[in-house]
C-alpha positions in Angstrom: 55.7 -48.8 10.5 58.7 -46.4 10.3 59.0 -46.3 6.4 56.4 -46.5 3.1 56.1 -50.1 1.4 56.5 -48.9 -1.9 58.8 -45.8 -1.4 61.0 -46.9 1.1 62.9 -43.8 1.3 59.7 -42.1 2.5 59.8 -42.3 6.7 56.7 -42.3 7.9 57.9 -40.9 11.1 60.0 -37.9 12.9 63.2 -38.5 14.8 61.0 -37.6 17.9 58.2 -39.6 17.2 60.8 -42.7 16.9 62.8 -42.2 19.7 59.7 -41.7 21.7 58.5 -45.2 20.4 62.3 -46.7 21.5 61.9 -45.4 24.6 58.6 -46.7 25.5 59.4 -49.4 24.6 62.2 -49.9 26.6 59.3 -48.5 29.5 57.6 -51.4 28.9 60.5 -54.2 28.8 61.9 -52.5 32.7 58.1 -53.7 33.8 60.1 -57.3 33.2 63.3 -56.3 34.7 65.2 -56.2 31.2 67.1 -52.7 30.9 68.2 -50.7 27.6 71.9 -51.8 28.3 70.4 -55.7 28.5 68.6 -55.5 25.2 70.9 -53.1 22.7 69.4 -54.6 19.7 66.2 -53.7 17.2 64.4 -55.2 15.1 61.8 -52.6 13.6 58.5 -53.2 12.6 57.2 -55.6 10.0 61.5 -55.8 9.7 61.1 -53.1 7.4 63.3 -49.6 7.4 65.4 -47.3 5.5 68.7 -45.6 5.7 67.2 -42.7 7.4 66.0 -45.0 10.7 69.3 -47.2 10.1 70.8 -43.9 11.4 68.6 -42.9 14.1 69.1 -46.4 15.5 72.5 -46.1 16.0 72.5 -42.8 17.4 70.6 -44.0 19.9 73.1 -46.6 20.7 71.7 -49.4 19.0 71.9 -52.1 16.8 69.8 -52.7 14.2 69.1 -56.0 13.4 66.9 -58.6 10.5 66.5 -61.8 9.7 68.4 -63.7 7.1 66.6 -63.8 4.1 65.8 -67.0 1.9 64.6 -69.4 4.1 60.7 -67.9 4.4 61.0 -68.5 8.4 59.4 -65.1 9.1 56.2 -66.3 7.3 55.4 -68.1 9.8 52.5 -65.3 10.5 50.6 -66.1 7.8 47.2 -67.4 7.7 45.4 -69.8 5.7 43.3 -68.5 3.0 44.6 -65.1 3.3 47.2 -64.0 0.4 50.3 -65.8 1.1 50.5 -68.5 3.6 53.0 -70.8 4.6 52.6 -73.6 6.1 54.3 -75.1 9.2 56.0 -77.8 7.3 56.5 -75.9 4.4 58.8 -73.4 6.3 60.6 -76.2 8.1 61.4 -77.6 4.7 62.3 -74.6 3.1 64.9 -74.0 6.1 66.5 -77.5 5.6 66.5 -76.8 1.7 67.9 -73.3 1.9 70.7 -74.9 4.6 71.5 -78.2 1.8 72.1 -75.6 -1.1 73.0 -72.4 0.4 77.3 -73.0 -0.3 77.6 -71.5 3.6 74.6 -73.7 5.1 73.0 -71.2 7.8 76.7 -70.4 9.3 75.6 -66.6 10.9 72.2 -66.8 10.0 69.3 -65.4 11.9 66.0 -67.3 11.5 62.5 -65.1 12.5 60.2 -66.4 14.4 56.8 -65.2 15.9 55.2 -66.6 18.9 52.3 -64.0 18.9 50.6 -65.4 16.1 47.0 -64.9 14.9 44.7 -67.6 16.4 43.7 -68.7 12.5 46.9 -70.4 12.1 46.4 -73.6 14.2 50.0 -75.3 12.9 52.2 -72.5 15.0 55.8 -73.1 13.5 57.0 -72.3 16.7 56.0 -75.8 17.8 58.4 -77.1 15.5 61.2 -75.7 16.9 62.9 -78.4 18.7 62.9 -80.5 15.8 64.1 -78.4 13.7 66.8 -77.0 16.6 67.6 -80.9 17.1 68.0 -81.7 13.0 70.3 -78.6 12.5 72.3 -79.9 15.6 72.5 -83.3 14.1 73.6 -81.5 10.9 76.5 -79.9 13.0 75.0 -76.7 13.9 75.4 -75.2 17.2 73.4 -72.1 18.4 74.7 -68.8 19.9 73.5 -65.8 21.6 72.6 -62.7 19.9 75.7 -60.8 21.3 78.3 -63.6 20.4 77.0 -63.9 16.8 77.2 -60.0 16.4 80.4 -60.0 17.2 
């Protein structure tokens, strides 16, 4: 966590301490053959930062990145019976809703996924994928690489 919940202009972190983290990080990902210039992107933690790490993203050469909000696609971490969950179909709904109403569909959009999820949740959205990568193709979508949409 790189920045407070409630005071998000509060970073939680030094400069140091956060380009240490980038960079072992980037330690770990050469274990799998995937180099700094292969993966330019970050997403922080919980998808939550401020200006301050905004900056110290890009001076390190990178870009930061988020989901799209309004479709609730990164709840799919939630458990049942704990504060907010969400479930499977729920999310897979709310994506097809957002997509019918939303004037520009999901044209640019990044949906958030996680495939680490907490063993509670037995209906993993994830599983749902291809259906839902199948409907929104039916629907006319087509999907692109992370470079080619940031261009």
């Amino acid at each position: 966590m790189y920045a407070d919940w409630t005071k998000r202009d509060s970073t939680l972190v030094t400069k140091d301490d956060f380009t240490a983290d980038l960079y072992n990080s980037y330690t770990e990902l050469r274990k799998f053959g995937i180099k700094k210039q292969n993966a330019p992107y970050f997403l922080p933690p919980y998808e939550w930062y401020n200006d301050e790490i905004a900056d110290w993203t890009s001076e390190l050469g990178l870009t930061l990145i988020n989901f799209s909000p309004g479709t609730t696609s990164n709840g799919d971490y939630t458990v049942p019976n704990e504060g907010t969950y969400y479930s499977s179909t729920f999310i897979f709904n709310k994506i097809l809703k957002f997509e019918r109403e939303s004037p520009n569909g999901l044209n640019g959009f990044m949906l958030l996924t996680h495939f680490g999820t907490d063993e509670r949740r037995t209906d993993k959205f994830y599983n749902k994928l291809e259906n839902l990568i199948i409907e929104l193709q039916n629907r006319g979508y087509k999907f692109v690489s992370l470079p080619e949409l940031m261009k």
